[in-house]
C-alpha positions in Angstrom: 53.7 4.7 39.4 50.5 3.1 37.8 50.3 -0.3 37.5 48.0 -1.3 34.0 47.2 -4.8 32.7 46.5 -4.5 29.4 44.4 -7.2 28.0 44.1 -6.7 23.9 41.5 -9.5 23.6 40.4 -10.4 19.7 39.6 -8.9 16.6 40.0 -5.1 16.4 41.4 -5.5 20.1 45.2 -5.5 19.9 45.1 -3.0 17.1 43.1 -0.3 19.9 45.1 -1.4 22.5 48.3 -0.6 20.9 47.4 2.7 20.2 45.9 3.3 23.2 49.3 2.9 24.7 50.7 4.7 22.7 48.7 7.7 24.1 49.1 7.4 27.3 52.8 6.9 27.3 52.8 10.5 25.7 50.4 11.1 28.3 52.7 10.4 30.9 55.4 12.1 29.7 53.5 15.7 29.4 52.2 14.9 32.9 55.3 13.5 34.1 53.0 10.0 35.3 55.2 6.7 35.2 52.9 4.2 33.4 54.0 0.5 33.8 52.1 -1.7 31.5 51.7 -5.2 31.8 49.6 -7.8 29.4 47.7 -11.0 29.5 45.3 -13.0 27.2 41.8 -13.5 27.5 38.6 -14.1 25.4 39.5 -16.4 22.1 43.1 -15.9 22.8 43.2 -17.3 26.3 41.1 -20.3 24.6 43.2 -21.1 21.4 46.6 -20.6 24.2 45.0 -22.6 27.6 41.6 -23.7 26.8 39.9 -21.4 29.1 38.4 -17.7 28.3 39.8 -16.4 31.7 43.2 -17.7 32.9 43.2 -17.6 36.6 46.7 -15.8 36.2 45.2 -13.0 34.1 42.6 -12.7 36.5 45.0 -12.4 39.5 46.9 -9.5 37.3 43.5 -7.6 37.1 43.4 -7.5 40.9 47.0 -6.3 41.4 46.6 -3.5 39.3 45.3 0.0 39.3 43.4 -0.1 36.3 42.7 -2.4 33.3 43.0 -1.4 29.3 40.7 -3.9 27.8 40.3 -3.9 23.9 37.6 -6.4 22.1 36.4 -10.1 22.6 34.9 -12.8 20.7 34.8 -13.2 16.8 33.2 -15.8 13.9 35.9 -18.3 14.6 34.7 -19.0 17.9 30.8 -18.8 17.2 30.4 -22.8 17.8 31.6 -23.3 20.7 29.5 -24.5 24.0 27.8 -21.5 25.7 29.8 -22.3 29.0 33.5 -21.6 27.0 32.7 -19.0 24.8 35.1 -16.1 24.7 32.7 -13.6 26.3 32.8 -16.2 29.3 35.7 -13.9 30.2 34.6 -10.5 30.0 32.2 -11.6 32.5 34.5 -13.7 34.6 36.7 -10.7 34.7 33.3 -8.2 35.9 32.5 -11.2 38.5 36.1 -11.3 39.9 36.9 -7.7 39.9 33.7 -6.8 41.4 33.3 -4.1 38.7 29.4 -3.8 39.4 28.8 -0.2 37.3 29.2 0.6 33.8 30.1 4.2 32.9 28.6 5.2 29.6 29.3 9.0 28.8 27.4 9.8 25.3 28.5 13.7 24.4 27.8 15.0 21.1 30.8 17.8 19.6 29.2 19.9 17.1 31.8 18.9 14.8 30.0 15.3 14.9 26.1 17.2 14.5 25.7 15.8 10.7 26.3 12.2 11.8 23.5 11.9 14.7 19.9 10.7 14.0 18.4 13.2 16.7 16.0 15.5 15.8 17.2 19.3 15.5 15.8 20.6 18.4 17.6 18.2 20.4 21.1 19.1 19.0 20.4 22.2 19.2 19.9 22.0 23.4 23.1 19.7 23.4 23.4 16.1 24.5 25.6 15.2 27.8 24.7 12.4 29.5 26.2 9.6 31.4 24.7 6.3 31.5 24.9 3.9 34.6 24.5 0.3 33.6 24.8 -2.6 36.7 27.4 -5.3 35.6 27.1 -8.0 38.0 23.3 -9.3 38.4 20.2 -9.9 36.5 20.1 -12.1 33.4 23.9 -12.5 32.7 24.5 -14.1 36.3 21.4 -15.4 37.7 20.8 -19.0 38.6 19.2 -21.5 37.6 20.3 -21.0 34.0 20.6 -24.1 30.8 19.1 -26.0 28.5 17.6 -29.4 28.9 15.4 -31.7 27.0 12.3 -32.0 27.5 9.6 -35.9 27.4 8.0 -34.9 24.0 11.8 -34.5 22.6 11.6 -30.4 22.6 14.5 -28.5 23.9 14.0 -25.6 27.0 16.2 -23.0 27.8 15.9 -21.1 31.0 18.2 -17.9 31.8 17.2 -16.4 36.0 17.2 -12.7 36.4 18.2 -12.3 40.1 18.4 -8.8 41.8 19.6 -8.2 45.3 18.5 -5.1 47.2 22.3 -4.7 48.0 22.8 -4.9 44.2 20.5 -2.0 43.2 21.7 -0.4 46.1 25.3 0.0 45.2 24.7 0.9 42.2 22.0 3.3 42.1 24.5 5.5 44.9 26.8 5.4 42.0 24.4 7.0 39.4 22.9 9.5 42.4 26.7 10.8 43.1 27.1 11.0 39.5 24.2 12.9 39.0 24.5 15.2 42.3 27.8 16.6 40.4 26.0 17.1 37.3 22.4 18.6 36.2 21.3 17.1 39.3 18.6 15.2 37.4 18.5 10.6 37.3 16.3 8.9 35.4 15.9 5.0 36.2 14.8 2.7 33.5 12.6 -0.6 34.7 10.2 -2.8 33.2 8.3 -2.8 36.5 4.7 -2.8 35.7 5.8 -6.7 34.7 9.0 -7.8 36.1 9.3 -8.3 40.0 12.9 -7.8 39.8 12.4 -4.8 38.6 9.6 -3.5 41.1 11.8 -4.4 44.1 14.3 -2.2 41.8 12.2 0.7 41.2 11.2 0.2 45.0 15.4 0.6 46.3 16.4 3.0 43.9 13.4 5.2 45.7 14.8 4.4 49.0 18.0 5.0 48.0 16.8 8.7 46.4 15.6 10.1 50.1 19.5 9.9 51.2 20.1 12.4 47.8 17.1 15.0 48.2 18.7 17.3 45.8 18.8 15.2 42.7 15.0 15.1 41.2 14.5 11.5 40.5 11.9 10.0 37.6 11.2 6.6 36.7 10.8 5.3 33.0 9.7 2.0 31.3 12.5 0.2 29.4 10.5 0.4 25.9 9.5 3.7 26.4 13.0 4.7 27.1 14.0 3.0 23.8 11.5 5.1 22.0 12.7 9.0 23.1 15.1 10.6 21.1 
């Protein structure tokens, strides 16, 4: 038996959620898997309901369970409230308190889908396949000090911290190296570290890291360069 919290969140959310229940209750019945699906609210629902983007109750229903189906958060209605309660408060609450540190992004183009991508030719032609490893707990969304507060000639200053552990970039680069060590064998690592100093001592682990994976070929890229290849 598999224990699911489903948690449809605002907007478009319950609408994806309830289909995507759908499928996997035919899922488990071709694969004969007993699905048992539970749900809680969080985001702007939680708010309107108990004031809070992330009640502790949904959170402790995340950690019971074997996985969590989470559909959309946040929306217009909600756009005015303090920084400090707004619905995506609990999206990161929920990363925090799960310890979810690594973001799987798979981007796989169909041929069917060839007519609706802005890459050039001869890059559909070769095929795209890729899986990108985002970190989910550090840097700009967590760091500390972070606010706003007024300053003597009456001007306003906002400060956000981006905080990197070596146990951080650790964790998760092992993630993208295992990743990659079952694929093409091949990681790119995307920094800004010819400016940031988080970003050198990440360049720096990831390196470390890449001597206990000596058959993945390992290259390092600037964030803005990055953003240019296609």
């Amino acid at each position: 038996m598999h224990n699911l919290l489903v948690l449809p969140g605002d907007g478009i959310g319950p609408e994806v959620t309830e289909q995507a229940v759908r499928v996997l209750r035919r899922v488990g019945e071709v694969f004969q898997q007993d699905f048992v699906f539970r749900e809680a609210l969080i985001g702007g629902a939680a708010l309107d309901a108990q004031g809070v983007p992330l009640p502790e109750d949904t959170l402790q229903l995340a950690r019971e369970s074997d996985a969590v189906l989470f559909g959309a958060i946040g929306g217009p209605r909600w756009n005015s409230l303090p920084a400090g309660r707004s619905p995506e408060q609990g999206l990161l609450a929920l990363r925090q308190g799960m310890g979810v540190f690594a973001n799987l992004r798979p981007a796989r183009l169909y041929p069917e889908l060839r007519g609706a991508s802005a890459l050039k030719t001869e890059i559909l032609e070769k095929g795209v396949d890729l899986i990108i490893v985002r970190e989910l707990t550090g840097g700009l969304y967590f760091g500390q000090p972070r606010g706003r507060t007024k300053l003597p000639d009456g001007q306003e200053r906002a400060l956000d911290t981006m905080v990197y552990s070596s146990g951080e970039i650790q964790r998760v680069a092992r993630v993208a190296f295992r990743l990659a060590q079952n694929r093409r064998q091949r990681l790119l690592s995307v920094d800004k570290a010819n400016v940031l100093e988080s970003s050198r001592l990440w360049r720096e682990v990831v390196t470390e890291v890449a001597r206990d994976f000596p058959q993945v070929h390992l290259s390092h890229m600037y964030v803005d360069n990055c953003a240019m290849q296609k």
